[in-house]
C-alpha positions, 0 to 999 in steps of 0.5 A: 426480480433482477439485481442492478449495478445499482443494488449491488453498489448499496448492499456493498456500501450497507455491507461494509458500513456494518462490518466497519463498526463490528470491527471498531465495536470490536465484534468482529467474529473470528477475533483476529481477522479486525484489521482496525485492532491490528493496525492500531497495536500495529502501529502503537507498537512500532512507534515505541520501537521509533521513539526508544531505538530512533535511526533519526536521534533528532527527529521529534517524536510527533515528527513533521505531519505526525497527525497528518499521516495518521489520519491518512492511515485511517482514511484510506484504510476504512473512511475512504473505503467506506465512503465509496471504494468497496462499494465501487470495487464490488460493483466493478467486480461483478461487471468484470464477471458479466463480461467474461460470461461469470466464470473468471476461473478459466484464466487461471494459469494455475490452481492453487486450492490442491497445494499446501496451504504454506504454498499458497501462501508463499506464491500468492505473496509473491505474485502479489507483491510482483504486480504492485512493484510494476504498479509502482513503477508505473506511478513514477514513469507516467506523469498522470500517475505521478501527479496522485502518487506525489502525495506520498512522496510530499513526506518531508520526515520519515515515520511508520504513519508515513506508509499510509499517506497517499492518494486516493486515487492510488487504491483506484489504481492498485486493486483492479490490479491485485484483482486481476493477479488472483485471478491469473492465480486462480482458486485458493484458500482466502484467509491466505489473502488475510494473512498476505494482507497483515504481513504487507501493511507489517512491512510497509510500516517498518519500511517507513518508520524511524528504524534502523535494522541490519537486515544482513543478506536478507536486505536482499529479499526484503525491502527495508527502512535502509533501502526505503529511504532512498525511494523517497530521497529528494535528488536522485542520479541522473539515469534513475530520474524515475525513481528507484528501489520500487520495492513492495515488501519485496526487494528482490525485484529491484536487484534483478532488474537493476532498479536497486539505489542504496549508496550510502547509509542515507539516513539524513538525505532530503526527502521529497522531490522536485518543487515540493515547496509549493505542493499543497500541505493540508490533506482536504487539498491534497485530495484532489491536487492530481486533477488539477489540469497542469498549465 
């Protein structure tokens, strides 16, 4: 019998659903690999960090939409994903495969499967990183982007939760591009994908914590909270009116293409943007806040 779009999209949204609770019954074979483990120590642990070594001595604790981001955190990490979106990504992966005849082998500008396996690692985190700082541009350059991407840039205090908090639509945006750059990449070992996986969500929750950390050269090469703040800083130079310090886990892309902003030390400046007093504050209205048709 011939498998449907159809099929596919149930036993992807059965599948994960399965997996999901392994992960949060904590069942999940090899141990490490439970992303849901990971993130809360993850996450538990950075917060210590913030509430014992603050770079913000008079931020609270439970800072301004605390409770906010975390529930954004597991939201767009299993609810969403759960709800709708893996089952939708694989669906579309197997459409994209039908249409270029099921071998997406032959547009590999490389095959990684015969290099060291810290190579891989090493280029597929690189690679990775690139597009999304492209991606990321492209969220602030073009104004429908914009309009999901605001969600993240609403955060008014800074903390490691606020790393999770944005749109939806953003994962709908993001992961059709990561898609295609392992494709380009071509085969390679997928528990470097794993791997790749912790080390970005490990930085990007540093990036947006409560921390101050002297990176020395290294600032350089990796994004930072010093460098990330400045992304989220409410009033920005003129000729950078776009945004700047697009920066992944990566910062290197920046300073090569002088989209790098760090004047100062910048750790009271306003967050946000331009009219964000009136932007929606609760999550169910931010949910759909980018479809609204702008009079």
């Amino acid at each position: 019998m011939e498998v449907t779009y159809w099929d596919i999209f149930l036993n992807s949204f059965v599948e994960f659903g399965s997996y999901t609770w392994k992960e949060i019954s904590l069942q999940t074979s090899p141990w490490y690999v439970n992303y849901f483990v990971w993130l809360t120590i993850l996450s538990l642990f950075l917060w210590s960090i913030e509430i014992i070594f603050p770079w913000r001595r008079n931020q609270s604790v439970f800072r301004k939409d605390f409770w906010l981001d975390l529930f954004y955190m597991y939201f767009n990490f299993y609810l969403f994903k759960l709800i709708i979106f893996m089952a939708f990504s694989t669906v579309t992966e197997h459409w994209f495969t039908d249409i270029v005849g099921g071998d997406v082998s032959k547009f590999a500008l490389i095959d990684l499967s015969d290099f060291p396996n810290w190579l891989q690692l090493a280029i597929f985190f690189v690679a990775l990183d690139f597009v999304q700082w492209i991606t990321h541009i492209c969220l602030h350059r073009f104004k429908f982007l914009w309009r999901f991407h605001q969600v993240h840039h609403s955060v008014k205090e800074m903390g490691f939760a606020a790393h999770f908090r944005y749109h939806w639509m953003e994962n709908v945006i993001y992961t059709p591009v990561k898609y295609m750059a392992m494709m380009l990449i071509g085969n390679f070992n997928p528990e470097q994908a794993f791997i790749v996986y912790y080390i970005s969500i490990a930085i990007g929750h540093l990036n947006h914590a409560n921390i101050r950390i002297n990176y020395g050269w290294l600032r350089f090469l990796f994004n930072n909270p010093r460098m990330h703040i400045w992304h989220h800083s409410k009033v920005l130079p003129g000729e950078k009116k776009y945004g700047v310090n697009f920066g992944i886990s990566l910062s290197c892309w920046d300073y090569i293409f002088r989209t790098s902003y760090v004047p100062a030390d910048g750790r009271d400046i306003p967050l946000g943007f331009e009219g964000d007093e009136r932007f929606p504050k609760s999550f169910f209205k931010q949910l759909w806040v980018g479809f609204k048709i702008k009079s």
